[in-house]
N, C-alpha and C positions, 0 to 999 in steps of 0.2 A: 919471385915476388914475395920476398919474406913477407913477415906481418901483414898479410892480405888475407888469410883464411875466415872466411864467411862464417860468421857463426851465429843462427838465426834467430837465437833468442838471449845474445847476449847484452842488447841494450836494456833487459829488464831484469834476469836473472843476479840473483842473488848465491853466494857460498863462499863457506868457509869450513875450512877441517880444523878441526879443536882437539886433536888425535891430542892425548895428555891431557891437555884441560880440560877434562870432563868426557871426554869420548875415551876408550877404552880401544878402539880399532873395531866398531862395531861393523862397517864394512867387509871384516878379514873374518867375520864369525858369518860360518856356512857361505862364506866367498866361494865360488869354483869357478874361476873367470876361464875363458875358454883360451886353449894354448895354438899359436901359429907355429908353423914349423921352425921359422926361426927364434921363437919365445922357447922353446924344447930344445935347440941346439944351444941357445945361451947358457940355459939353465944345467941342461946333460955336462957341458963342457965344463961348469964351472962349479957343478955339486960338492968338490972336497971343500972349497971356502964356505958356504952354506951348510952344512953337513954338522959340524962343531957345534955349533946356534941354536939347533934345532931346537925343541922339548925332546924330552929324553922319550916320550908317548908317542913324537910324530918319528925320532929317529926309528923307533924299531919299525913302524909300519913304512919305512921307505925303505927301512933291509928286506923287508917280507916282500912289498905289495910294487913299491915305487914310489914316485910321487904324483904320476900321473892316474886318475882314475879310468874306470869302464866308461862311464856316462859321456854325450857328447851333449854340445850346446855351439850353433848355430854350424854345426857339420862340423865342429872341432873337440880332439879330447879336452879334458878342464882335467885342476888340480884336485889333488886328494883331500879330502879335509875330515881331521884328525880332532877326538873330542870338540866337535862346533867349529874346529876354526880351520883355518888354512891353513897344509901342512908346513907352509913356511911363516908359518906367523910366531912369531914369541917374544910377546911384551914389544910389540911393533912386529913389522914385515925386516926377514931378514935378508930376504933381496934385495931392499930399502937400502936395511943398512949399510950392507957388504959395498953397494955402489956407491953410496955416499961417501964411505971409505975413501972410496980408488975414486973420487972425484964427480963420478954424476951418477944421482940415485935413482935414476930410470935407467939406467944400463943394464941390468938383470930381471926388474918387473915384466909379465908380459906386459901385454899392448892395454888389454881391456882396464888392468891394473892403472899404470903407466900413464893414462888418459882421463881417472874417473876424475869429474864426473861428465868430462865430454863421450858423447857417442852421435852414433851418425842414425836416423830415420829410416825408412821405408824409399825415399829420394834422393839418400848418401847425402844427405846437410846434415851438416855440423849443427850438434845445439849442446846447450848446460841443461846435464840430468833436473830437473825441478820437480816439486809436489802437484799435479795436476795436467804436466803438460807432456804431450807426444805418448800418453796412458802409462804416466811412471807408476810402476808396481812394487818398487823397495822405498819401504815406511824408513827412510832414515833422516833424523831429524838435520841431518848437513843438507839436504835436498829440499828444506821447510823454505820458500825465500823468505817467511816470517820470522826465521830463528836468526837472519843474522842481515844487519847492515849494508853490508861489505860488497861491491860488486865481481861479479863474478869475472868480469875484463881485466877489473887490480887480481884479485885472487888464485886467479888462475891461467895466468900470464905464462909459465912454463910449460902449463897442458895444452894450451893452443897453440905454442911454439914447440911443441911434440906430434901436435897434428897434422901441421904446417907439412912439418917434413915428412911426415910420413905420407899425404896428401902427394907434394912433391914428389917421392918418392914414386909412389902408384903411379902417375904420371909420367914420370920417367916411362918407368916400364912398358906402359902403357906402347907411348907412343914407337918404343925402340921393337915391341912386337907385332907392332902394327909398318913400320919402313920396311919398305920392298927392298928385295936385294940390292948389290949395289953389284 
């Protein structure tokens, strides 16, 4: 059921990323988005293409430390983040890049990355991160619906069609471990 994913607050919400035009990647500064197991096997496998990219400040603490930190956030470990920012950020996100590269630039982001500014509630609905609603607590002006025109159904067209399947996905699963033997 492509393009059917519910998203509860998208006939009002508003967003736009302005990342270059005036945003700087303020998202990626003190980011520590939480990692799945398969966001860490993407990442583990594919460190020598990211690696090169780095800042020269996040490569050495990923020869030392890693790139994964101690802290966890929602029972998941999160990213390290190196002088304010994400250890994979410079001058844009370089898992951004490297996937844009090889054709799709969510291929390497985790998930929580991958999806901003969709997330799922307390009732697993889908909504657009906004200022005011579901108790958003990151003051970032992309999340203002006053700062930008734009609806968030045009704008964010590929992150719903990333939830979609990941949505799909779970469901899969779901039901394949929930069928009795055969």
């Amino acid at each position: 059921m492509a393009g059917s994913l519910p998203v509860i607050n998208l006939s009002e919400a508003k967003f736009e990323c302005v990342f270059g035009r005036g945003c700087e990647g303020i998202c990626c500064a003190n980011g520590r988005p939480s990692l799945y197991p398969e966001d860490q096997q993407q990442i583990e496998g594919n460190l020598h293409k990211f690696y090169p990219q780095l800042r020269p400040e996040a490569r050495a603490v990923v020869d030392k430390h890693g790139y994964i930190n101690n802290r966890r956030k929602l029972g998941l470990p999160m990213l390290r983040v190196v002088g304010g920012w994400c250890v994979f950020f410079n001058q844009g996100c370089v898992l951004h890049k490297v996937g844009a590269a090889e054709g799709d630039s969510y291929r390497y982001k985790p998930a929580q990355c991958a999806l901003f500014p969709l997330a799922r509630n307390a009732k697993d609905e889908w909504y657009v991160r906004q200022h005011g609603y579901e108790d958003e607590e990151w003051d970032l002006f992309c999340l203002n619906p006053q700062a930008s025109p734009v609806p968030a159904a045009q704008s964010c067209k590929d992150e719903i069609a990333l939830a979609q399947r990941y949505t799909e996905e779970e469901q899969a699963l779901a039901e394949y471990e929930n069928k009795p033997p055969s």
